[in-house]
DOKOL-544307 format. One record per residue (C-alpha): x, y, z. Coordinates in pm, 1 decimal, m for minus. Example, Ala and Ser with C-alpha at 12.3 -4.5 7.8 and 13.67 -1.06 7.14 Angstrom:
<nodes>
+----------+----------+----------+
|       px |       py |       pz |
+----------+----------+----------+
|   1230.0 |   m450.0 |    780.0 |
|   1367.0 |   m106.0 |    714.0 |
+----------+----------+----------+
</nodes>
This chain:
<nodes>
+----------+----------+----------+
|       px |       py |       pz |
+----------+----------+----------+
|  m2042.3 |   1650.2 |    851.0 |
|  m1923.5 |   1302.3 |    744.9 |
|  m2025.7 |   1178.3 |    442.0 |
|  m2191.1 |    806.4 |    475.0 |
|  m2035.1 |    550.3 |    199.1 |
|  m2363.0 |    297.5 |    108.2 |
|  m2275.9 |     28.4 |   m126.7 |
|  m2486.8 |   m192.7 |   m310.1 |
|  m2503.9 |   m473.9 |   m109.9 |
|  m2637.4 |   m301.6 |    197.1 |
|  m2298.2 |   m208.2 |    321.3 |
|  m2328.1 |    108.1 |    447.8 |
|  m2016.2 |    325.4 |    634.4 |
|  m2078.0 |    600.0 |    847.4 |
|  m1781.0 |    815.6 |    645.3 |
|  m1527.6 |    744.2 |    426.1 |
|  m1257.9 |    744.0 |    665.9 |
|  m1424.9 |    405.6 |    854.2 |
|  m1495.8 |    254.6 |    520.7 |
|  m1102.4 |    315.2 |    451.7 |
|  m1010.0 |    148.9 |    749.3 |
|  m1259.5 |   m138.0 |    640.0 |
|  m1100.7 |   m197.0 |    295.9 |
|   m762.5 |   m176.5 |    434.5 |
|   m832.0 |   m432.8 |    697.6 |
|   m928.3 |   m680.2 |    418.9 |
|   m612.4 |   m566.5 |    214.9 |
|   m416.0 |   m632.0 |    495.8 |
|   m570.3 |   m934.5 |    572.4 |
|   m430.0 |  m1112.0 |    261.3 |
|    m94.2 |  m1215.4 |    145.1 |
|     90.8 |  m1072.1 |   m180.2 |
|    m72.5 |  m1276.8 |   m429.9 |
|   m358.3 |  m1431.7 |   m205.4 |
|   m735.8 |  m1428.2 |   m358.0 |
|   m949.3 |  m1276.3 |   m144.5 |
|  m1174.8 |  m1615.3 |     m9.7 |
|  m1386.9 |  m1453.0 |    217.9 |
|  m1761.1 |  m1396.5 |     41.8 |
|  m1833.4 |  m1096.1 |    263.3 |
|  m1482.9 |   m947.3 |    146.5 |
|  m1539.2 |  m1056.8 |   m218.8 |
|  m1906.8 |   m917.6 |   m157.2 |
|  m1784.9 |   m570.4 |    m62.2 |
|  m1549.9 |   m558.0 |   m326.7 |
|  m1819.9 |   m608.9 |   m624.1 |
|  m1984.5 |   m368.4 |   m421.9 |
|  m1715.9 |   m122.5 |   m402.6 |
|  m1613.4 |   m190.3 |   m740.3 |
|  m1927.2 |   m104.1 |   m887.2 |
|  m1927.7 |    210.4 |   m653.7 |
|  m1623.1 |    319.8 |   m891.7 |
|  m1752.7 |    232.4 |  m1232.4 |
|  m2039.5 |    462.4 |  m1137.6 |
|  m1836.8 |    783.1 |  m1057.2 |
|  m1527.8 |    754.4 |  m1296.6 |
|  m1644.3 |    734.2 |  m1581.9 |
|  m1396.8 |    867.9 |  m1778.7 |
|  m1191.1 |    599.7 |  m1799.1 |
|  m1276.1 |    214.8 |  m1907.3 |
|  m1475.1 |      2.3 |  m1692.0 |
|  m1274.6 |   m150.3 |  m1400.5 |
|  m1544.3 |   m475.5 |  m1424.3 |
|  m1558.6 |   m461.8 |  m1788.4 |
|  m1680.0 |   m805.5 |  m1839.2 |
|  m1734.6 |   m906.9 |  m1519.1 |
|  m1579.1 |  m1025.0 |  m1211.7 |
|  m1418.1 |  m1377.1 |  m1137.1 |
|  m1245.9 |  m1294.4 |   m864.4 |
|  m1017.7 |  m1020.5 |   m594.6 |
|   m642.9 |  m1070.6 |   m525.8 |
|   m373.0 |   m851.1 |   m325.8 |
|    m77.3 |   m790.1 |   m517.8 |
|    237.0 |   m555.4 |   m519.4 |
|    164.4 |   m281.9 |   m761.0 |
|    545.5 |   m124.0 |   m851.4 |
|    631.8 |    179.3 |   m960.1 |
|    870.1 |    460.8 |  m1038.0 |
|   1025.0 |    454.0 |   m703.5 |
|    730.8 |    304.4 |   m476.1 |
|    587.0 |    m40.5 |   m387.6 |
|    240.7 |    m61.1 |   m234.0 |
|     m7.1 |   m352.1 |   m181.4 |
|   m356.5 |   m325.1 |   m376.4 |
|   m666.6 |   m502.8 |   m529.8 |
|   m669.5 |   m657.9 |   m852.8 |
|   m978.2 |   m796.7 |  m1051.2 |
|   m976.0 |  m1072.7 |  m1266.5 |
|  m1250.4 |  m1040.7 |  m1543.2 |
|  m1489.9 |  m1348.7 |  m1722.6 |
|  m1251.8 |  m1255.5 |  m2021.4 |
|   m941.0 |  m1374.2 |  m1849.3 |
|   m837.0 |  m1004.2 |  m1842.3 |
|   m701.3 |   m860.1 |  m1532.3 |
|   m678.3 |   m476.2 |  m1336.3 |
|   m576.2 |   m319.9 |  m1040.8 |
|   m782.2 |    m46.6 |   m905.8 |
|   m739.9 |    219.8 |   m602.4 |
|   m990.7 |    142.8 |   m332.9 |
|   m953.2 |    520.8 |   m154.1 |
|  m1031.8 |    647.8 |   m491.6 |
|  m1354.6 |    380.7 |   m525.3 |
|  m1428.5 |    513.0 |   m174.5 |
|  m1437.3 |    893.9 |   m261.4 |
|  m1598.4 |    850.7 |   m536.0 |
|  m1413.3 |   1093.7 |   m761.6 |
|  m1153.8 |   1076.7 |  m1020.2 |
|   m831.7 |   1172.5 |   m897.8 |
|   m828.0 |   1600.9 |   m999.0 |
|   m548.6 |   1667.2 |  m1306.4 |
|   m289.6 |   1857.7 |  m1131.1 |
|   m341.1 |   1585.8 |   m877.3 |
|   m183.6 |   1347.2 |  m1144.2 |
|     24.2 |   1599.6 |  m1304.9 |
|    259.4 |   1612.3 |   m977.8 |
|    245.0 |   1224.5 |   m957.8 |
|    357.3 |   1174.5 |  m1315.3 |
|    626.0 |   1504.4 |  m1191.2 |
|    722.4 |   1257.6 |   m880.7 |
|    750.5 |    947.0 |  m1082.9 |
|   1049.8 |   1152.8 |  m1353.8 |
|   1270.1 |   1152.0 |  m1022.4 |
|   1198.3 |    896.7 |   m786.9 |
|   1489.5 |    699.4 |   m897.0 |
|   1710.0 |    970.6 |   m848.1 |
|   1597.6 |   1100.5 |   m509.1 |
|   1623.7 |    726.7 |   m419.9 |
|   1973.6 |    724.0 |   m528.0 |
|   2059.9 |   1048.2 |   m362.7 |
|   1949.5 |    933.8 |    m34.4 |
|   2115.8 |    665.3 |    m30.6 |
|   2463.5 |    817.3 |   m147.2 |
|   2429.9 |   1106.6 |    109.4 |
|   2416.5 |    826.4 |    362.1 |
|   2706.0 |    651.2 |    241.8 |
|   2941.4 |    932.6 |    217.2 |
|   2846.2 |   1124.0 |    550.0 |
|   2746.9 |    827.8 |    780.5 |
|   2897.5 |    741.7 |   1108.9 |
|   3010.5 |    410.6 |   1235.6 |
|   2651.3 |    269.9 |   1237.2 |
|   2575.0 |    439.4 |    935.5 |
|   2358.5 |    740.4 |   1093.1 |
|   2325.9 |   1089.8 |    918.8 |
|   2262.3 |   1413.6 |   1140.6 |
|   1895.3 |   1539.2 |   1077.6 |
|   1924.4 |   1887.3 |    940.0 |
|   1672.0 |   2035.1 |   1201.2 |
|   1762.2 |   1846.1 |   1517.8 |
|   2118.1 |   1679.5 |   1492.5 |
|   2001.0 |   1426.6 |   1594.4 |
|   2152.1 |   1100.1 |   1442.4 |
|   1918.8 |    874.7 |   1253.4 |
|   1967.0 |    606.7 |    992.8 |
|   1816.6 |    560.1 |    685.3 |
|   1516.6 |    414.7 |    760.8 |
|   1432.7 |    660.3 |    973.7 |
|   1480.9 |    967.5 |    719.5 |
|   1244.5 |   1145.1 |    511.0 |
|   1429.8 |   1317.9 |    205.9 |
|   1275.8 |   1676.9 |    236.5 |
|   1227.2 |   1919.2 |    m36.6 |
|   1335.9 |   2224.9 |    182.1 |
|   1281.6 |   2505.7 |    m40.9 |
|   1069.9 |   2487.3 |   m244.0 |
|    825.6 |   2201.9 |   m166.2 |
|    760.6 |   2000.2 |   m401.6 |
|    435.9 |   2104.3 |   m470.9 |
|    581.8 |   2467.4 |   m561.7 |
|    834.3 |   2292.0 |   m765.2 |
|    562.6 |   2146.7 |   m958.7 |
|    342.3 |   2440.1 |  m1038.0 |
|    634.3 |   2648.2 |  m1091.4 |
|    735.7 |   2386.1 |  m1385.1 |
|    326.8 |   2442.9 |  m1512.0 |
|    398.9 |   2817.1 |  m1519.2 |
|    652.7 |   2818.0 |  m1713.3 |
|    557.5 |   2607.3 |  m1983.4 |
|    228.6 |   2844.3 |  m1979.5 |
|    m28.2 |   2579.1 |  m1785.1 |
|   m108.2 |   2733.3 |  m1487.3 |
|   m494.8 |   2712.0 |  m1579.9 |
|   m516.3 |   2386.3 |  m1763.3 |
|   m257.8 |   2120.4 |  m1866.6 |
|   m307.1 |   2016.4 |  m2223.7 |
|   m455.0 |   1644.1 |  m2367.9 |
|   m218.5 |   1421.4 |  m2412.8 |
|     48.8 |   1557.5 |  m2176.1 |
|    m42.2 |   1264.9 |  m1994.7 |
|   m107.7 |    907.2 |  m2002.7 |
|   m517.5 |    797.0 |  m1944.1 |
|   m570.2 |    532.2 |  m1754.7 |
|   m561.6 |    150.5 |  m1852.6 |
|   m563.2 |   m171.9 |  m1744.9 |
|   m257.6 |   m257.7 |  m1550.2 |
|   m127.4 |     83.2 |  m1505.8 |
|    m32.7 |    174.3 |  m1174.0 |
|    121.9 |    509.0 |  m1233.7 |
|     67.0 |    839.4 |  m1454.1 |
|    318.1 |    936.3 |  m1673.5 |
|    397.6 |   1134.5 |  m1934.3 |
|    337.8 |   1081.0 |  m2293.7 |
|    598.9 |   1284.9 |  m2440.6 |
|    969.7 |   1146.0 |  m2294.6 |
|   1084.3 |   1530.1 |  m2379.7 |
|    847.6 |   1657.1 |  m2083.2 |
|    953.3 |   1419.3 |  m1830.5 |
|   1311.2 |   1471.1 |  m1932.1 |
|   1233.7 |   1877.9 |  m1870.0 |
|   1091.4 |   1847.5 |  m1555.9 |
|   1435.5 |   1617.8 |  m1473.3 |
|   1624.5 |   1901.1 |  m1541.2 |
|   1410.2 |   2169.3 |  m1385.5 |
|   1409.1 |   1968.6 |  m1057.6 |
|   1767.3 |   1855.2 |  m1055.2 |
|   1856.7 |   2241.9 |  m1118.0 |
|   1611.2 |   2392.8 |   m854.2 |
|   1581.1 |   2148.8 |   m604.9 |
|   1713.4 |   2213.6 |   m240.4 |
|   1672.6 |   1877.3 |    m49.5 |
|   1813.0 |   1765.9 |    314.6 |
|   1748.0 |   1458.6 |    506.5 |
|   1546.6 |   1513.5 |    818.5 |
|   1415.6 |   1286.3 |   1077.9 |
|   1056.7 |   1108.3 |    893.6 |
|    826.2 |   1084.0 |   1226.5 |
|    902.8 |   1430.8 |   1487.7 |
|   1021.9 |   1677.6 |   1201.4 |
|    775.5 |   1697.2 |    857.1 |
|    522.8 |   1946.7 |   1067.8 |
|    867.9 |   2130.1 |   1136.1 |
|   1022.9 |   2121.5 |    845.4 |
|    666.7 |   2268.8 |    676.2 |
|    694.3 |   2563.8 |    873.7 |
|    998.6 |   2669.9 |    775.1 |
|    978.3 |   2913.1 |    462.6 |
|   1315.4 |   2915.2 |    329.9 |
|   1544.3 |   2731.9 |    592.5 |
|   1945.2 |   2694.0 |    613.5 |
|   2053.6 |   2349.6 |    495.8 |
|   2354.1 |   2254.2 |    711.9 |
|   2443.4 |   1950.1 |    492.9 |
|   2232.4 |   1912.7 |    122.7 |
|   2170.8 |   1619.3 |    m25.9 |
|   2310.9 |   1620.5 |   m400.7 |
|   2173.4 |   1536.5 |   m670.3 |
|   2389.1 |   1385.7 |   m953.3 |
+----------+----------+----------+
</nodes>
């Protein structure tokens, strides 16, 4: 059954999914670096804001002070650039915060953030791998074969695939070996503040490990993004025709 999202100004959603597609209508109704005008939309936001202080509460208050005012930005990353909501506070302060999470109404679960901080250590270099396996094995119009199909598709039309093992496995194989399978210790990770987009490690030396454990054990291909991920997923430990390296 789908669970209704009621906010405190008498917004009310009959799941999460349509108050998802709500907030990213009004996310996507904004430029980069527009404030969100619209009282209803800065209305729902409060709302929705306060909806967050009230379940994560392990972290500092996302209206701290209190709110001026909403704005879309570009929050960047290791490797990724998506548009989100920032808050500006009474105190001249500023924050972004993660309306799906607001919506669920749970803090993201710690192996949840241990992979992203994992996925953040080699974004860079999957980025650059991609992009050198299409330079050195692309055609005329700069296509690559996808490994399951053959079929020829360029680089915006590729998903770099973790054939075997996922990455998932990749990254509880790396928390079995340093012993936390059960639980990962405090302070193997960063807490959340203001202006942090992205979970990372505290200790350089972990993030450096996991580098090496990935670059070491990782078996990646380029396949084609839309018709082959439910493909590729079945396929337990498949024959890479040509791998993407890793350098």
């Amino acid at each position: 059954m789908a669970k209704t999202v009621t906010l405190s100004n008498g917004r009310e959603f009959p799941s999460q999914k349509a108050a998802t597609e709500h907030f990213r209508a009004i996310l996507h109704g904004y430029g980069n670096g527009d404030e969100i005008t619209d009282p209803a939309h800065h209305s729902d936001l409060v709302a929705l804001l306060e909806r967050y202080d009230a379940a994560i509460t392990s972290t500092p208050s996302k209206i701290g002070t209190g709110i001026v005012r909403f704005e879309r930005r570009i929050n960047y990353g290791s490797g990724f650039a998506t548009a989100g909501f920032w808050v500006e506070r009474t105190d001249g302060s500023w924050t972004d915060f993660s309306f799906p999470t607001a919506i669920n109404a749970k803090p993201k679960p710690q192996s949840q953030e241990f992979a992203d901080a994992c996925r953040g250590v080699v974004a860079a270099d999957l980025r650059a791998a991609k992009l050198r396996h299409f330079k050195l094995h692309g055609d005329d119009q700069e296509r690559v074969p996808c490994d399951i199909t053959g079929q020829l598709i360029t680089i915006d039309e590729a998903h770099l695939d973790h054939a075997h093992w996922p990455f998932g496995t990749l990254v509880a194989m790396f928390r079995e070996a340093r012993g936390w399978h059960d639980e990962i210790p405090t302070a193997v990770l960063t807490t959340a503040q203001d202006n942090q987009t992205a979970t990372t490690f505290v200790d350089p030396a972990i993030a450096d490990a996991f580098k090496a454990f990935h670059h070491r054990t990782a078996t990646l291909r380029v396949i084609a993004a839309k018709a082959n991920l439910s493909m590729a997923a079945r396929q337990r430990k498949p024959k890479i025709k040509l791998p993407v390296q890793i350098v």
